[in-house]
C-alpha positions in Angstrom: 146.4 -77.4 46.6 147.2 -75.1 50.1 145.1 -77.7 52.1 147.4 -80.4 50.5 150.4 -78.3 51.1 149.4 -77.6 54.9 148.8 -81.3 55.5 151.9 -82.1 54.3 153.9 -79.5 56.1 151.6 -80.2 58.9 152.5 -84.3 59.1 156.3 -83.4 58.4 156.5 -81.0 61.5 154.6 -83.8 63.3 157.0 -87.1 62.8 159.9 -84.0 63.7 158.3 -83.4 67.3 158.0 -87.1 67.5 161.5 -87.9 67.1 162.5 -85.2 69.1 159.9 -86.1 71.9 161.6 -89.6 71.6 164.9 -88.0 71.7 164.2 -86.0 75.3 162.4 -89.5 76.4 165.8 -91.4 75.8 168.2 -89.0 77.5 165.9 -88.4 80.2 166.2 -92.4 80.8 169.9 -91.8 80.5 170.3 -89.6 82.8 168.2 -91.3 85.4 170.8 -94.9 84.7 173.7 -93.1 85.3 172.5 -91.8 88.3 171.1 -94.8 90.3 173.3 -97.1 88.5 175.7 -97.5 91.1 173.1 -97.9 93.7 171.6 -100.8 91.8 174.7 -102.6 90.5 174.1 -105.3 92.6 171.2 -106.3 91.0 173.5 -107.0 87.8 173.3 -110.9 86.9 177.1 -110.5 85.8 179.9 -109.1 87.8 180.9 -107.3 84.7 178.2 -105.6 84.1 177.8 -104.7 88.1 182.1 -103.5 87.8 180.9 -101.6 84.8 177.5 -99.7 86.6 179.7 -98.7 90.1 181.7 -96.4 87.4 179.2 -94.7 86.1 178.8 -91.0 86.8 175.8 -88.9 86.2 176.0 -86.9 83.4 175.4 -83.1 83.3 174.5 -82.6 79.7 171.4 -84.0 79.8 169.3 -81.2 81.6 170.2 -78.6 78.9 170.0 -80.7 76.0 166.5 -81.9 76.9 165.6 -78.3 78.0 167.2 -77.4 74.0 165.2 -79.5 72.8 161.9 -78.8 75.0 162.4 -75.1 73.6 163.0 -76.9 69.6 159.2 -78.7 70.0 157.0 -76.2 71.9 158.3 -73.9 68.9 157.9 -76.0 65.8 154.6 -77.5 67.3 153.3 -74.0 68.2 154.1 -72.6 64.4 153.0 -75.7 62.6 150.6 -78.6 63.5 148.9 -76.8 66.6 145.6 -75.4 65.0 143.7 -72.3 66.0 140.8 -74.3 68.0 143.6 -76.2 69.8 144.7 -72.8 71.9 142.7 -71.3 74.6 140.2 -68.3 73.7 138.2 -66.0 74.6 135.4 -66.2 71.5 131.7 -65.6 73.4 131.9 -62.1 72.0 133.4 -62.5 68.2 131.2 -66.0 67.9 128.3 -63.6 68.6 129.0 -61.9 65.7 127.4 -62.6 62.2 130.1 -64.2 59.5 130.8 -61.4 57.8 131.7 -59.6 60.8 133.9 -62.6 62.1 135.5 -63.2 58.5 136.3 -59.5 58.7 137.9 -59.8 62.4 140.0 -62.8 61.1 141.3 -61.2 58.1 141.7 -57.9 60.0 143.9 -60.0 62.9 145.8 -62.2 60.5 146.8 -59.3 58.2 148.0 -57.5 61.8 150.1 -60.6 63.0 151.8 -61.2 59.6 152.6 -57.2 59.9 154.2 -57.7 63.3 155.9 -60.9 62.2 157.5 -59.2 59.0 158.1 -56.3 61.1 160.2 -57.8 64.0 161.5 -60.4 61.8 165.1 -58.1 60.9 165.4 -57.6 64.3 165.0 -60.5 65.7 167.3 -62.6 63.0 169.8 -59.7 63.6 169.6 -60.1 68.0 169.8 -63.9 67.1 172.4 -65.1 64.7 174.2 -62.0 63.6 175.2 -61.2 67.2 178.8 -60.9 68.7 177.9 -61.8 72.0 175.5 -64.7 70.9 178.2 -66.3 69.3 180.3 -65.6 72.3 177.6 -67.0 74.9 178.3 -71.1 74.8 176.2 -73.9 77.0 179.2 -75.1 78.7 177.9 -79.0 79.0 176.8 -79.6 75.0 179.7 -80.1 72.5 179.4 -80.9 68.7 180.1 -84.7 68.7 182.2 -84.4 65.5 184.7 -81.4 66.2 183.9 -81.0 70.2 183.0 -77.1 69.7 180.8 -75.8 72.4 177.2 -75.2 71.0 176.2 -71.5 71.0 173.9 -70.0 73.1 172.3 -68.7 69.8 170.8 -72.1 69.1 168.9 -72.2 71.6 166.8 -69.2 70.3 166.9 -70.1 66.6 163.6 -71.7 66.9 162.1 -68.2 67.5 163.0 -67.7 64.0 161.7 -70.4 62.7 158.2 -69.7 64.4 158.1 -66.7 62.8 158.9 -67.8 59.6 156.1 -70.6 59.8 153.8 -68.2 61.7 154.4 -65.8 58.4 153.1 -68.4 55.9 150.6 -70.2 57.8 148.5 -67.4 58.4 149.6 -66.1 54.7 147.9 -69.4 53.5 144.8 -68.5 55.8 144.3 -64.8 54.9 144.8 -66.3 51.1 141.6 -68.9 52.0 139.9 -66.3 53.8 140.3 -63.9 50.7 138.6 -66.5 48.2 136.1 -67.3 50.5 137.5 -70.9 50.5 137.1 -71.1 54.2 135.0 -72.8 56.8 135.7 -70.9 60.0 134.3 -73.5 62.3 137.2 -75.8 60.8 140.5 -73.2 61.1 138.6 -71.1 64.5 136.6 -73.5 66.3 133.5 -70.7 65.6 130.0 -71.1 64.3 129.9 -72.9 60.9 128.9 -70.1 58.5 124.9 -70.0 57.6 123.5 -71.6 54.9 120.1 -70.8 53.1 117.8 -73.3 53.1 
């Protein structure tokens, strides 16, 4: 049932980065158009369409709205579909270790970060979304399309949050399959399979 659960949560979070890997791809392209446009009209079959490329301006928005997004992705991917063995580690000394020993290390650090988490969650939220000055803070080149409101600064740390949050129940979920012995840490660590007797 929690492996189900995790895959699930795991391909959603995946087909989110996607679209919003597509979405920095497409602006980025944007951007680049409206800059050498004007350079290139005369390649334009019509004289239209070249009238139509010598207007175009470069458009400022697109920096900080891909580097929004850049921030959205690293966080969702980090918190979600990135698994354990994916990161970098320094393991020659836990991997030395009999099972036991490594079980107890991973259920000793996941119960620690999920402490920390829980801990610095208030704070955090509070710093984040129930400040005057983050509300105050706007990134002057991204408007809401609908009502033309400058975005605030706030949303460009709200994936912290969520990273948390994520971080919170993943390793909830882990410490839960760690508990019941319903583990295979050479699957969620990238460690030695654990012994079997022949």
């Amino acid at each position: 049932m929690l492996s189900k659960l995790s895959s699930t949560i795991s391909r959603i979070a995946e087909f989110i980065a996607a679209m919003i890997l597509v979405a920095i791809f497409s602006i980025f392209l944007l951007q680049i158009f409206t800059r050498y446009a004007p350079k290139i009209a005369w390649l334009a079959p019509l004289g239209a369409i070249e009238a139509w490329m010598m207007t175009l301006v470069p458009i400022g928005w697109t920096v900080n709205l891909i580097s929004l997004l850049w921030v959205w992705l690293i966080f969702i991917g980090c918190s979600t579909f990135v698994r354990d063995r994916d990161h970098i580690v320094f393991d020659v000394f836990v991997n030395a270790l009999p099972y036991g020993a490594r079980r107890f290390l991973a259920l000793a650090t996941g119960a620690f970060l999920i402490g920390m988490m829980i801990y610095a969650f208030g704070p955090t939220y509070e710093a984040i979304f129930d400040s005057r000055l983050m509300d105050l803070k706007k990134i002057q080149t991204l408007s809401l399309p609908i009502t033309g409101d400058k975005i605030s600064i706030k949303w460009l740390f709200a994936p912290v949050v969520l990273f948390m949050l994520a971080t919170i129940i993943r390793y909830g979920i882990r410490l839960y399959r760690l508990y019941t012995a319903d583990f295979d840490d050479n699957q969620d660590a990238g460690q030695s399979a654990r012994p079997t007797r022949g």
